[in-house]
C-alpha positions as CSV (number, residue, x, y, z in Angstrom):
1,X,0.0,0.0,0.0
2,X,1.7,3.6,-1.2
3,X,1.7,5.5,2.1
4,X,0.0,8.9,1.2
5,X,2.1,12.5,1.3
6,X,1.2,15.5,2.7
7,X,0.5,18.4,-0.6
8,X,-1.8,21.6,-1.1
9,X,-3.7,22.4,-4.4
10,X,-3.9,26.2,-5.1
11,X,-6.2,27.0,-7.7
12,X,-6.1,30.8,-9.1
13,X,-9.1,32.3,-10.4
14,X,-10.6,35.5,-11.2
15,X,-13.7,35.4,-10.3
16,X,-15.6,35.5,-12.8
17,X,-19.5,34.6,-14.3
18,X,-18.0,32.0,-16.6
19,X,-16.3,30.4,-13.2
20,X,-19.4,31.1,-11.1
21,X,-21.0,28.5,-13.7
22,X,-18.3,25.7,-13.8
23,X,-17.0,25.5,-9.9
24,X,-20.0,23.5,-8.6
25,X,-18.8,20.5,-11.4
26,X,-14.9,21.2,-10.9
27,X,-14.3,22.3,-7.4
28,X,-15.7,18.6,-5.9
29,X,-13.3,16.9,-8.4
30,X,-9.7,18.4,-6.7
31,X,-11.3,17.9,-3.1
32,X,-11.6,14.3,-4.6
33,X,-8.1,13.8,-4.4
34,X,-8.2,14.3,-0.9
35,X,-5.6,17.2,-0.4
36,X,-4.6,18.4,2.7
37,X,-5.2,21.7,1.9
38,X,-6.6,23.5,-1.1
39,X,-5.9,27.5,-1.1
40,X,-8.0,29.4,-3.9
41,X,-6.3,32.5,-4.6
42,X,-9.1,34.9,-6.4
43,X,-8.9,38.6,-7.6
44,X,-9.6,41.1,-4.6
45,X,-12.5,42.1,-6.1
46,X,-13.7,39.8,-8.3
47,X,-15.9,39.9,-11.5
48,X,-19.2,38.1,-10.2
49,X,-19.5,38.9,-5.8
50,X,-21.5,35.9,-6.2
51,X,-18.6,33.7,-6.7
52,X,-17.2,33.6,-2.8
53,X,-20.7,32.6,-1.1
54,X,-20.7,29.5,-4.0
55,X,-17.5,28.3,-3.2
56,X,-17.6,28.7,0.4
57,X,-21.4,26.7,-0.2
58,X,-19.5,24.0,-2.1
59,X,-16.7,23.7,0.8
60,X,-19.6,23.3,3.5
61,X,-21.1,20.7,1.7
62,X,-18.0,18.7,1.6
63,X,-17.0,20.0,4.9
64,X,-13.9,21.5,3.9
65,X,-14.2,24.6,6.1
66,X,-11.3,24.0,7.7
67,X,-9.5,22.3,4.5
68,X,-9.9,25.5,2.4
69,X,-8.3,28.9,2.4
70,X,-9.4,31.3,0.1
71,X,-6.6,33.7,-0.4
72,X,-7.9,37.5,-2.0
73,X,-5.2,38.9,-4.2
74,X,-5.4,42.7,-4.8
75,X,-6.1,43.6,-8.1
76,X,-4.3,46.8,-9.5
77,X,-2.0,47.4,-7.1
78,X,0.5,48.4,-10.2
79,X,3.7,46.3,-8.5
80,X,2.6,43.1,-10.7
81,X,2.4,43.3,-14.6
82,X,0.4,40.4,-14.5
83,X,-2.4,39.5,-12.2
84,X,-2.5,35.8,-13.1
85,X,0.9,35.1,-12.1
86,X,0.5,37.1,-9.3
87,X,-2.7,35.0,-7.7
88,X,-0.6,31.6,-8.5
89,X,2.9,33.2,-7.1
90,X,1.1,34.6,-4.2
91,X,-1.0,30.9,-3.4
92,X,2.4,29.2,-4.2
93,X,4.1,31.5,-0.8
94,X,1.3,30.6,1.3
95,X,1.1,26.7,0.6
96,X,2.2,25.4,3.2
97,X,3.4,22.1,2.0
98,X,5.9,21.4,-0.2
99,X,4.3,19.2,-3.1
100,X,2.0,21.8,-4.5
101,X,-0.4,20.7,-7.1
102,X,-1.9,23.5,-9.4
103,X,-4.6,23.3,-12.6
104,X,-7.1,25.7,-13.6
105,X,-11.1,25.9,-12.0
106,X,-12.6,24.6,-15.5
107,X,-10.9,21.4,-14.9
108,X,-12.3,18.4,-13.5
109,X,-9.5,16.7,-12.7
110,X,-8.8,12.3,-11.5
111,X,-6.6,10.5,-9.5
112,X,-3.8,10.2,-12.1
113,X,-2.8,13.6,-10.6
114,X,-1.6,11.6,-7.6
115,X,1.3,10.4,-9.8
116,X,2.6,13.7,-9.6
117,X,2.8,13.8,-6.4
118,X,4.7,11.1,-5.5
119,X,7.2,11.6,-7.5
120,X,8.2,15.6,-7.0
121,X,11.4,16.7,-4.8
122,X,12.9,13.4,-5.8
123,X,15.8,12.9,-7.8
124,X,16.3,16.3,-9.1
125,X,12.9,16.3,-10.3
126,X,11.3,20.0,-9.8
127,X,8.0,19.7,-11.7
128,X,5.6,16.7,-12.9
129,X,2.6,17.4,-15.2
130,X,0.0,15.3,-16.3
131,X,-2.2,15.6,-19.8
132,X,-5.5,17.4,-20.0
133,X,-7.6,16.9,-23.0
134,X,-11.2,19.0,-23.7
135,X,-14.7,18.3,-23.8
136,X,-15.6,18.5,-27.4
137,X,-18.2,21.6,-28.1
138,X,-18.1,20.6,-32.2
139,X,-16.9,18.8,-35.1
140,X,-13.7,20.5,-35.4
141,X,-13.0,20.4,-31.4
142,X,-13.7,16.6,-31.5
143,X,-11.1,16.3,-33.6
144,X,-8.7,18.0,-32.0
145,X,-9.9,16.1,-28.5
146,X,-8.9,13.1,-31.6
147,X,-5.7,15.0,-32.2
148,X,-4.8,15.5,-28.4
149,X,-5.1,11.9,-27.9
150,X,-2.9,10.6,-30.4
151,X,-0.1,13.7,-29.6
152,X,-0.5,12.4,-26.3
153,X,-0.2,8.9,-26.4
154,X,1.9,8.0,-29.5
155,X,3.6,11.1,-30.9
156,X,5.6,12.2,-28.1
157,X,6.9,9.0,-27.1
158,X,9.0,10.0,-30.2
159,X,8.9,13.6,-30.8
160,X,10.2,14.1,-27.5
161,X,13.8,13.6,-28.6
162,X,13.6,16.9,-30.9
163,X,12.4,19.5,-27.9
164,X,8.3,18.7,-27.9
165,X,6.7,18.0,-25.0
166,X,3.2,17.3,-23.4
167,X,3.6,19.8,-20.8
168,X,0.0,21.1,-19.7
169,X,-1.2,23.7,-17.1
170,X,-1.8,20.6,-14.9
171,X,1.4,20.0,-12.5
172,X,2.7,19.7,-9.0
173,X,6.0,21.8,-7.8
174,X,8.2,21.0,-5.6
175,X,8.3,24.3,-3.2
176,X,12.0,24.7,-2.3
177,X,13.3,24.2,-5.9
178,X,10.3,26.7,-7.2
179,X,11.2,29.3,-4.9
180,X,14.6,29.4,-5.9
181,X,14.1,29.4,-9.7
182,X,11.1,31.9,-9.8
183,X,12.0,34.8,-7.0
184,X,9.0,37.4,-6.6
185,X,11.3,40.1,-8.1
186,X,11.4,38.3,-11.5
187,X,7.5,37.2,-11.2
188,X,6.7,40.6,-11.0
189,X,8.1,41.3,-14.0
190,X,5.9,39.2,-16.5
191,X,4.1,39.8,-18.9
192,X,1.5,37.3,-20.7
193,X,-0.4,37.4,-23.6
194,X,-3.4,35.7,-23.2
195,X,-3.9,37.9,-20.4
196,X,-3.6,40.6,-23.1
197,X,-6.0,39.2,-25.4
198,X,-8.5,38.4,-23.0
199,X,-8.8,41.6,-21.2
200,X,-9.0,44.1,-24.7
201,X,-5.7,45.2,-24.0
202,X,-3.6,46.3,-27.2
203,X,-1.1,44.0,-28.4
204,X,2.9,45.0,-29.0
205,X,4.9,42.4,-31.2
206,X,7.3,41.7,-28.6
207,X,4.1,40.2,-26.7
208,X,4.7,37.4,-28.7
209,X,8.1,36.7,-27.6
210,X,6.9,35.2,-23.9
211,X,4.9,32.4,-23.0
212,X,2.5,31.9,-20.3
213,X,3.3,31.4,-17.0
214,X,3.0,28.2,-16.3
215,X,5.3,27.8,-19.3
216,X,7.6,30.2,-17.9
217,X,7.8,28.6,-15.0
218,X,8.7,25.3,-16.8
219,X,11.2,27.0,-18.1
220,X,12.8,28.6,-15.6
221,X,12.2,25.3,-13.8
222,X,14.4,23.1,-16.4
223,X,17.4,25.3,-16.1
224,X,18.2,23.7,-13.0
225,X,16.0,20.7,-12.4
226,X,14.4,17.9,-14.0
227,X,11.1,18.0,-15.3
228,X,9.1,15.0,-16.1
229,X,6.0,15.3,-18.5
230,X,2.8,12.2,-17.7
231,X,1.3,10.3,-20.6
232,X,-1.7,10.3,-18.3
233,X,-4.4,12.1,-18.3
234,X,-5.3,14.5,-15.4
235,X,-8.2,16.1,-15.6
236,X,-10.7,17.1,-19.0
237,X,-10.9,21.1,-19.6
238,X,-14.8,22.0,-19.8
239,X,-14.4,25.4,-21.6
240,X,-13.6,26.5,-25.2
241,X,-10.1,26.8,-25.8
242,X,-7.9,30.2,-25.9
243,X,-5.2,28.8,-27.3
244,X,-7.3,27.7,-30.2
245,X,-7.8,31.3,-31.4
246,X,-5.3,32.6,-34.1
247,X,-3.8,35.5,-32.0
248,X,-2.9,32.6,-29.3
249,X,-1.4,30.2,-31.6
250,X,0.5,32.8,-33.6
251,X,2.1,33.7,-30.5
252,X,3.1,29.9,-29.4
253,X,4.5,29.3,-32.5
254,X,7.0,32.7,-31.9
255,X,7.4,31.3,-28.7
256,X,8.6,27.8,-29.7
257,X,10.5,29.4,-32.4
258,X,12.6,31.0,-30.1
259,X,13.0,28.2,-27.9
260,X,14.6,26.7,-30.4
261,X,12.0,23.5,-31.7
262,X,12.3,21.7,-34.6
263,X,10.4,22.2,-38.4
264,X,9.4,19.2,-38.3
265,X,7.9,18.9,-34.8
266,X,6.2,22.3,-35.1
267,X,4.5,21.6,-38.9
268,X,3.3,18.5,-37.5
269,X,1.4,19.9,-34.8
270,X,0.2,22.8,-37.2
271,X,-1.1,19.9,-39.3
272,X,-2.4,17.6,-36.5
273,X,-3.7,20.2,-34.1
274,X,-5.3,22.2,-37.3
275,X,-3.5,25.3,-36.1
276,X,-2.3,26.9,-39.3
277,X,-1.7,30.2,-37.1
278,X,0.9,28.3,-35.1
279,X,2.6,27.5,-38.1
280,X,2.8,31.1,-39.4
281,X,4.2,32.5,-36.2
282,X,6.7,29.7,-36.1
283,X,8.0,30.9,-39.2
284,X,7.9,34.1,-38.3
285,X,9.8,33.5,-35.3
286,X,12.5,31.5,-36.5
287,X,13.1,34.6,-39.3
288,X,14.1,37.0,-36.3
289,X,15.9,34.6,-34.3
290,X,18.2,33.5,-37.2
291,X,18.7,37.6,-38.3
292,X,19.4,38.3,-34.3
293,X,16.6,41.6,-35.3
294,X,15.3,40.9,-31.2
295,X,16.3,38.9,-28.3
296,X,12.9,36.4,-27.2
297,X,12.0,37.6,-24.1
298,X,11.9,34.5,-22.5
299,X,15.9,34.4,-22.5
300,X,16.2,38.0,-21.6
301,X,14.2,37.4,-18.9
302,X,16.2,34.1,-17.0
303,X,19.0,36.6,-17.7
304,X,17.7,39.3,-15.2
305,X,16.3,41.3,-17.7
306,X,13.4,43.3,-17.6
């Protein structure tokens, strides 16, 4: 019998109409897992006031009153360029366990996120994630769900020899290695552009030069310490895709251009994903990086840039 581990689960939100509708199907799912604390770190305010009676409903119900912490993170204080990274930085600090396990509110996650646990702060291994894969909304997302499945069971048992990976926004850190690899100075700093896209705000083309930040994170994670990427699958995503819209996968394929993957890895996904966007910023990409015309931010960043 595998003895269980202590671990929190923080879960950042905004607070929002959208996540009013999905907690009471993907909140019970991560108290499923049994963690020994969960700490939901939501924008101070939020969008929908609503949304902190529901969730403290759906704790009472469970009786996780004294399980739950429900962190509120200041929005606008101007000392954080991105408020996403700041509710997940700020949830990481208070954990108060090492293994922290992280994934988004419109996920309803299984117990294959267990796997990640056990096997964090061992062996030089800073950060496990497991695959996601989305409830299909219509033909072309069922493919894709199709798609998803076949990347993540067959294709990257090979690919991931030339840089791909399955990394999703599904994972559990260990704390110590995290806190040395991602300092609230640098966190501070980031930018993301989702973020961007989803609030209205105008778009600069050296926003397409970063990555989100659980990405960063990875990557300033894998600098230093191993990072193991799960075949299995965590948790299904309930809600349309971002990174399905052509702003979002134009800016990956900059992204991954500058990190250096392979033609052949990134045309495939642009074929199998149906991301032709992806492809085009790819290109794109690899066309400033080979005339040195910028320096990717994600490199000027893990050098103490701004």
């Amino acid at each position: 019998m595998v003895k269980p581990v202590k671990f929190s689960i923080v879960i950042p939100i905004k607070g929002t109409t959208d996540e009013l509708k999905l907690i009471p199907r993907t909140l019970p799912s991560y108290y499923a897992v049994k963690p020994s604390e969960l700490v939901i770190s939501i924008d101070d305010p939020p969008e929908d006031e609503r949304i902190i009676p529901k969730i403290e409903s759906i704790m009472k119900s469970h009786h996780a009153e004294e399980l739950t912490r429900i962190l509120k993170i200041k929005v606008g204080d101007g000392r954080w360029n991105d408020q996403q990274m700041k509710a997940r930085h700020t949830g990481f600090l208070k954990a108060k366990y090492n293994r922290i396990l992280t994934g988004d509110i419109d996920l309803v996650i299984n117990k294959n996120v267990l796997k990640t646990i056990r096997l964090v702060g061992k062996n030089n291994v800073g950060l496990v994630s497991c695959s996601k894969l989305r409830v299909p909304h219509d033909f072309l997302s069922l493919y894709r769900l199709f798609s998803d499945t076949l990347l993540t069971k067959v294709v990257h048992h090979f690919t991931r020899h030339f840089g791909a990976t399955s990394f999703a926004g599904l994972y559990t850190v260990w704390k110590p290695y995290w806190i040395e690899v991602e300092p609230v100075e640098l966190a501070k700093k980031f930018v993301k552009l989702k973020a961007k896209v989803r609030d209205g705000k105008p778009v600069d083309m050296v926003d397409f030069y970063g990555a989100g930040d659980d990405t960063y994170l990875r990557d300033l994670m894998i600098e230093k310490y191993r990072c193991v990427y799960l075949r299995d699958i965590g948790g299904m995503v309930l809600t349309d895709p971002w990174e399905e819209r052509p702003i979002i996968q134009y800016g990956k394929g900059v992204y991954f251009a500058g990190q250096g993957r392979k033609l052949v890895v990134s045309l495939g996904r642009a074929i199998i994903r149906v991301q032709p966007y992806y492809f085009c910023g790819y290109i794109h990409g690899r066309r400033i990086k080979d005339a040195e015309k910028v320096e990717f931010a994600w490199s000027h960043t893990m050098k103490g840039g701004a």
